[in-house]
C-alpha positions in Angstrom: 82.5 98.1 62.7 78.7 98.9 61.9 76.1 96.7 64.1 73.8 94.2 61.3 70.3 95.3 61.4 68.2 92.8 63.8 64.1 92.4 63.6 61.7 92.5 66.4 57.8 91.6 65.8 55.0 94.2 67.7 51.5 94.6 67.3 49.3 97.8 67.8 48.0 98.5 71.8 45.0 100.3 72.4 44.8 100.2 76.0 47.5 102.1 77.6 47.9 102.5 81.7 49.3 101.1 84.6 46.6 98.4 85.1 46.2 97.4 81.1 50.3 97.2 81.6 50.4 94.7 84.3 47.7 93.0 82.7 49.9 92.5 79.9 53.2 91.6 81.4 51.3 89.1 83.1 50.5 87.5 79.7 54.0 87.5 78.3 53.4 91.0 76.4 55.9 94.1 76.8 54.5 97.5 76.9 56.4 99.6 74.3 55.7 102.9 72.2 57.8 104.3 69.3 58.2 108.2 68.2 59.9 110.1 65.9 60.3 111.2 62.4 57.4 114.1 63.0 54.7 111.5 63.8 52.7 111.4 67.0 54.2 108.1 69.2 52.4 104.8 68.8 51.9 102.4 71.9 53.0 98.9 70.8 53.2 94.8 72.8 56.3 93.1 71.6 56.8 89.3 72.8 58.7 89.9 76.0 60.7 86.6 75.0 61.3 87.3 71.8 63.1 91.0 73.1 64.3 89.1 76.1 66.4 87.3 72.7 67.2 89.6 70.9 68.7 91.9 73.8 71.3 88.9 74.2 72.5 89.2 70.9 73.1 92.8 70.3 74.4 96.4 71.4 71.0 97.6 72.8 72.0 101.3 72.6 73.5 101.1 68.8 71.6 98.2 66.8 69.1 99.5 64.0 66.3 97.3 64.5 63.5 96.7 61.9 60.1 96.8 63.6 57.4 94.8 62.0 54.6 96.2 63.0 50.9 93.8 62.0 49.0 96.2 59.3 51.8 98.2 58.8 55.7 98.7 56.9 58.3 97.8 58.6 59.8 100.7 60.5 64.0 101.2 61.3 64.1 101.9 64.8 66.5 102.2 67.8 66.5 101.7 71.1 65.9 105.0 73.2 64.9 103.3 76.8 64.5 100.0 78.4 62.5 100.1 82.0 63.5 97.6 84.3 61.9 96.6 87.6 63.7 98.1 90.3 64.9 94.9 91.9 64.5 91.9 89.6 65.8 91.6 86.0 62.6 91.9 84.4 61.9 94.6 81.3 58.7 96.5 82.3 58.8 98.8 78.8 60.5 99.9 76.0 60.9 103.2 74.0 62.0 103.3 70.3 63.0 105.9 68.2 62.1 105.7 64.3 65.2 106.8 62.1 65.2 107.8 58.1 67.9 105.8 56.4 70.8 108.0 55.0 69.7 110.8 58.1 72.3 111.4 60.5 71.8 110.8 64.1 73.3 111.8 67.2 74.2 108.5 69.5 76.4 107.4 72.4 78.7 105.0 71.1 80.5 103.1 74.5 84.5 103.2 73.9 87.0 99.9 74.1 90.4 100.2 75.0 91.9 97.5 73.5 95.6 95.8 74.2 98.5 95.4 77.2 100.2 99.5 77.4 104.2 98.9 78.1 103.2 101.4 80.5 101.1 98.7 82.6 103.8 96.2 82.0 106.2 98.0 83.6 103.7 98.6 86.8 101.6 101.3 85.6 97.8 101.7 86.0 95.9 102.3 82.9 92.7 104.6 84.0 89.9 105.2 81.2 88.5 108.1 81.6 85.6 108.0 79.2 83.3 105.0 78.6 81.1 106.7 75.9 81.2 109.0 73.1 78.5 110.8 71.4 79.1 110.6 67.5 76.9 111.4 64.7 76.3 109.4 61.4 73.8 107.8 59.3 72.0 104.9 60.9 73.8 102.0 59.2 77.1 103.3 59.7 76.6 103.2 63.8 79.6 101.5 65.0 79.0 98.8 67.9 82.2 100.5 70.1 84.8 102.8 69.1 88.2 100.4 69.8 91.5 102.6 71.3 94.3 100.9 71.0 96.5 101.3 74.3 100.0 99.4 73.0 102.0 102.0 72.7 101.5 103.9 75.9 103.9 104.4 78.6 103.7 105.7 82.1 102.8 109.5 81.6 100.9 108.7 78.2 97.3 110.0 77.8 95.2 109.6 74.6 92.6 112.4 73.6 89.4 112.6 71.6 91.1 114.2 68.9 94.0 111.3 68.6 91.2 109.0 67.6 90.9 108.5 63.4 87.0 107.2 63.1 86.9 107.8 60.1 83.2 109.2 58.1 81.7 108.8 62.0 82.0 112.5 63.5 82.9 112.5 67.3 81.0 115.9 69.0 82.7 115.6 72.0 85.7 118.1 72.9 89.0 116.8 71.0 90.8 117.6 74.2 89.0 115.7 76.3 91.1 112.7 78.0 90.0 109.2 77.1 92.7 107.0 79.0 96.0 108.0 80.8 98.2 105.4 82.4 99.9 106.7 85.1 102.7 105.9 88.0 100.8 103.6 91.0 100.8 105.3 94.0 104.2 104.3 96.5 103.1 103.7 100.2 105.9 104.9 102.3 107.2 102.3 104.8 108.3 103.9 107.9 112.3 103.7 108.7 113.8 101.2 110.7 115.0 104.1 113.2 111.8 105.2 113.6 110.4 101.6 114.8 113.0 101.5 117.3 112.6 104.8 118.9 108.8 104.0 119.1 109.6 100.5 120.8 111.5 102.7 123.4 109.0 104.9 124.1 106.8 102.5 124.9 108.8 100.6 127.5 109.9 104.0 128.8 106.3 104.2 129.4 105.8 100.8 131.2 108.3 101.6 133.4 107.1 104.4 134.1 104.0 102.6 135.0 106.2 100.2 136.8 107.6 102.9 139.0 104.0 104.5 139.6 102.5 101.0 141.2 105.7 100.4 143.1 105.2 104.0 144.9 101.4 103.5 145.4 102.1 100.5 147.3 104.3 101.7 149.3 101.9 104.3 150.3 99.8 102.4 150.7 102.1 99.9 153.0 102.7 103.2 155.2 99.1 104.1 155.7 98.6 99.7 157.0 101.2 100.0 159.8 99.8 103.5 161.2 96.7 102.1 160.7 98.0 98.7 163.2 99.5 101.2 165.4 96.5 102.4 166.3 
């Protein structure tokens, strides 16, 4: 399933810098700059509510946005890179790519595993071993996730890159490459019975051991008392 196209308002920046983009934060704008399609990048301000939005509404990584830019056409863009402060939630800038429509693209697309495997029923563990895929298609035809369906599987079963039917969307990575396997849960081995009772031995072999090694010192000691009262 292809992602709809979302919009996202920016205006033009001229002052560019650390202190002009504090300045800016501070008054509700986001620094941003978009690149691509053999022009020279342009630093933008979108509404950092307005992306704050729109951010909760879509696959960041895979949604064609159209970027009205004031004075100019509107521009198909994608998301390249969000910065984030490094200990609050907060966006600090944004980096978007301008696309052609009908000019393939490379992308990560993330990967779903979708349904129960009768391996996992039966007490198997179902371990995905990709989370993203790097495809290539034209812009519209960007899927939000690429779904794997995980029904079938039993203990043993893996599913590969080149089991996967995606139809016009090309998948670049190795077809050999493991996306999921569901295998046997690990068995923790109990120690016998036997085993517990010979340890329980041992130890009391050992306190009576000690036992016997307190009853000698004192009567050492006793000995050494009645030369001592002799004297």
């Amino acid at each position: 399933m292809s992602n709809e196209n979302a919009t996202l308002h920016a205006e033009p920046r001229n002052e560019t810098g650390r202190s002009a983009a504090r300045l800016l934060r501070r008054s509700g704008g986001l620094p941003a700059v978009v690149y691509g399609d053999y022009s020279e990048p342009v630093a933008l301000t979108v509404d950092t509510h307005e992306f704050e939005r729109l951010m909760a509404r879509i696959h960041a990584a895979t949604t064609v946005i159209s970027l009205e830019v004031e004075g100019t056409d509107s521009q198909q863009v994608l998301i390249r890179e969000i910065q984030r402060h490094p200990f609050r939630s907060d966006f600090l800038h944004v980096d978007f790519l301008k696309i052609r429509a009908g000019q393939k693209i490379k992308i990560q697309v993330p990967v779903h595993l979708q349904g129960l495997a009768a391996g996992v029923e039966l007490g198997g563990i179902m371990q995905q071993i990709r989370h993203e895929l790097e495809v290539e298609c034209v812009p519209t035809e960007i899927p939000s996730e690429i779904t794997v369906d995980v029904s079938a599987m039993d203990i043993g079963d893996s599913i590969h890159i080149g089991d996967i039917d995606a139809g016009d969307i090309v998948i670049l990575d190795d077809a050999d490459l493991t996306i999921c396997t569901c295998v046997q849960p690990t068995v923790i081995v109990e120690p016998e019975e036997e085993e517990l009772e010979e340890g329980e031995e041992g130890e009391l072999a050992e306190g009576e051991e000690g036992a016997e090694a307190e009853a000698g010192d004192g009567a050492a000691a006793g000995d050494g008392g009645e030369g001592g009262d002799s004297e």
